[in-house]
N, C-alpha and C positions, 0 to 999 in steps of 0.2 A: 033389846040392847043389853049388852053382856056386859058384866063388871069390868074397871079400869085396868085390872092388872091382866085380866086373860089378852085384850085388843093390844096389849105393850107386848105379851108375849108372843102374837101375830105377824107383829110386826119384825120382830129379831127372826123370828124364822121365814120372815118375807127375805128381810137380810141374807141369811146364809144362803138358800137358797140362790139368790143372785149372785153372792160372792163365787160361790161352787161354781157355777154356771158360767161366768166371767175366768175363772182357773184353766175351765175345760176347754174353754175357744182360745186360749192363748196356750195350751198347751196344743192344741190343733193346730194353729199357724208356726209355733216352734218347730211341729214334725216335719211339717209340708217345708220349712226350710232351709232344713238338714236334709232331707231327698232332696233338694232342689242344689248344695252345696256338694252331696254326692255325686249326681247327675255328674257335674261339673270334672271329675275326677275318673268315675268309670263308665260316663258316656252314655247315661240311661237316666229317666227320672220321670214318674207321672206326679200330675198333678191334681186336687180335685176337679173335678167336670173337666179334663182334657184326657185326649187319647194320649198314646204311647210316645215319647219323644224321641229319637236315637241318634247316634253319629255316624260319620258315613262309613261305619261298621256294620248297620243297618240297611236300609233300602233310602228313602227320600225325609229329610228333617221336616216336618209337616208346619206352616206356613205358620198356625199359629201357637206355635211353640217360641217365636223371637228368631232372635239369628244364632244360628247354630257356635256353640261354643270356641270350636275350631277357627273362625270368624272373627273372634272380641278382639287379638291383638292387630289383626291385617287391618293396614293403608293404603289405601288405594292412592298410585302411583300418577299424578296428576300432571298437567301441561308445567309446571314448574318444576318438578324433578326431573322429566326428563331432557326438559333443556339443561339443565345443570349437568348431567348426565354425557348430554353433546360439548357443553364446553370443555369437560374436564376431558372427554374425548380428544378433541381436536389442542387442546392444549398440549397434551403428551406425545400427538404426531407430532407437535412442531419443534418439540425439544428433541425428541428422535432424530428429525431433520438438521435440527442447526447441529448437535452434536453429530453428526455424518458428516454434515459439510466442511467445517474446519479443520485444520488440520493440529495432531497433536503437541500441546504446550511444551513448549523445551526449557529448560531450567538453564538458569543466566550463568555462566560458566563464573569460578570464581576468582577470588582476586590474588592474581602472583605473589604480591606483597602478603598475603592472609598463610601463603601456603611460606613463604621465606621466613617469617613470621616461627612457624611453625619447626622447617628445620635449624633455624639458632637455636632455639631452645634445645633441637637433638641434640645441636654442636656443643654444645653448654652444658649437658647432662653427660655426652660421652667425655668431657672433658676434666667432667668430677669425678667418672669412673676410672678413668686413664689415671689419672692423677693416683688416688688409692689403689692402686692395684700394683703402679709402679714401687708405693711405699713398701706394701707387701712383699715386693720381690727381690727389692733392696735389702729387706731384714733376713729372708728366710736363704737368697743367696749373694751374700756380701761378697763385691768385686771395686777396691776403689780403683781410681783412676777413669780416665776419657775412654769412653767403647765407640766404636764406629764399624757400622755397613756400609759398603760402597752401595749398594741395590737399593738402599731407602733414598727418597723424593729430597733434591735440593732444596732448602728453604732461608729464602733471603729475607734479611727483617728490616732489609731498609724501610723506613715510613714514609719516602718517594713513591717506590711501587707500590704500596699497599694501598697509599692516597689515590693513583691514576690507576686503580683496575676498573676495567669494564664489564659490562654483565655478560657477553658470550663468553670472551676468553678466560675469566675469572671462573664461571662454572663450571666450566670445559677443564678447566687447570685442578681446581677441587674434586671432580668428580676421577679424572685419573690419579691422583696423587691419593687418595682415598682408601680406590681401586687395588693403589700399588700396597700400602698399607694393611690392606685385607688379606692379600696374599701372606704380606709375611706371619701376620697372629695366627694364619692357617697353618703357613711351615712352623711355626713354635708351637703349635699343640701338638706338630707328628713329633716332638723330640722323641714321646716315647714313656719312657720312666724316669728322666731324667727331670719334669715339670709334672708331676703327677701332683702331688699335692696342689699343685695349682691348675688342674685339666678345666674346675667348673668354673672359675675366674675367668680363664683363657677363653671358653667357651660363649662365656654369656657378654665378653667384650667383641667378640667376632660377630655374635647377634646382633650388635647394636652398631655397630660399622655397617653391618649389612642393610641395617634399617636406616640407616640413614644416606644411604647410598642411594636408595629406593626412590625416598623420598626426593633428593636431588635432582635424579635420574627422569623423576616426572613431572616434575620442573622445568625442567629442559625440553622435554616434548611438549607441554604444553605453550612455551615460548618458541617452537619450531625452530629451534639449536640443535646443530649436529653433537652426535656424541664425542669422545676423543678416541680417536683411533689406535693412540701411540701403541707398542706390546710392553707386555709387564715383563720385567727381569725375570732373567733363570735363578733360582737360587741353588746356593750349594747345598752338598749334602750336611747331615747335624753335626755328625763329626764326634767329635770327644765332651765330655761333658762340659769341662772349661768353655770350649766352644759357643755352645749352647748359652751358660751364663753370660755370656759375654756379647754376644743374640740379644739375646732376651735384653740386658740393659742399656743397650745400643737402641733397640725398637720402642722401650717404653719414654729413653730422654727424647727419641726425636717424635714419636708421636703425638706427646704430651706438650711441645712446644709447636706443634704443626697446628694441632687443634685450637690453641689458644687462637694462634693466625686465624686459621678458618671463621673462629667466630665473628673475629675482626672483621675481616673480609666480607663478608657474610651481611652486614650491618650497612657496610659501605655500600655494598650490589645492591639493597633492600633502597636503597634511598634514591639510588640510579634510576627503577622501575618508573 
């Protein structure tokens, strides 16, 4: 029996010895499962005591390798998915069907009053422009005294007739008198050179006659109202410049007082509806 300190020294080299030993079989299982996480990746991987494993890059994945990698995410498609499958089926024939069958949604025509509505406001807007534009014309070609065209629309201001207008004859009456009006801002822009300075004025109040004309006009179809047939006046030729001014302030007093009417008018038809 050996002294105390050699069998202490026995023993720590029992120790290492096992510790090493215990290193070397966990660094064995570490390898084997980085091959085994490769595998996974480029489809190859042995294992101790087993043959070769492969994917179906290979020949046949061998039975005790597990289930082939290609395998891990697939679910087999069971009697509940594919009844689901059949319903969402036969759900989308039937919505096929019913949209075949019926027929297409028409959109609810809208309201007279929403569209009258609509042109006072023109009548009201062209009447601000009329309004200004006459001012302009007064300053740039001063004529005092009363001007008058015989070819501009008569307009009565009794507040009898304006009380008792009716909604055919009243639009019918608006939409020619209008009509007639447009004519003449059209003959006052041929003057020529004689309203130059004022062509873009001239121009952009005939736009807005015209626009509201439109609007009238579909109005009227829509109410299944004939148009007005009457014909518009011949105008004369421009003539002399005098002439001309004297056109010109003749079309803007009676415009400007015709409109206000209209709007009037206009207000009254709207309530009739």
């Amino acid at each position: 029996m050996g002294p105390p300190g050699e069998k202490e020294k026995g023993k720590e080299k029992q120790r290492l010895r096992e510790g090493e030993e215990m290193q070397r079989m966990k660094g064995e299982a570490e390898g084997a499962a980085d091959l085994e996480v490769k595998a996974g990746s480029r489809g190859r991987w042995a294992g101790p005591g087993r043959r070769e494993c492969t994917e179906s890059g290979g020949s046949v994945w061998p039975q005790e390798c597990g289930r082939p990698p290609w395998e891990e995410n697939q679910q087999p498609l069971g009697k509940g998915g594919h009844s689901s499958l059949c319903r969402l089926l036969v759900a989308l024939l039937s919505l096929c069907e019913g949209l075949g069958g019926h027929p297409a949604l028409r959109l609810k025509p809208s309201d007279p009053r929403a569209d009258l509505d609509s042109i006072i406001s023109l009548a009201k807007n062209l009447l601000s422009d009329t309004k200004h534009l006459f001012h302009l014309f007064k300053s740039r070609y001063p004529a005092e005294g009363e001007h008058k065209m015989d070819t501009l629309p008569m307009l009565s201001m009794s507040a009898v007739e304006l009380s008792s207008i009716q909604v055919p004859g009243g639009l019918a009456r608006l939409s020619a008198d209008l009509q007639n009006y447009q004519k003449h801002v059209e003959w006052l822009r041929r003057a020529g050179s004689v309203l130059r300075p004022l062509e873009l004025d001239l121009g952009a109040l005939h736009a807005r006659l015209e626009r509201l004309l439109k609007r009238l006009e579909h109005l009227m179809f829509k109410l299944s109202l004939p148009r007005p047939t009457d014909p518009l006046p011949s105008l004369p030729s421009h003539g002399t410049h005098w002439a001309v001014v004297q056109a010109g302030h003749a079309l803007f007093h009676s415009l400007h007082l015709y409109l206000d009417w209209t709007a009037r008018a206009l207000v009254l038809i709207r309530n009739k509806l």
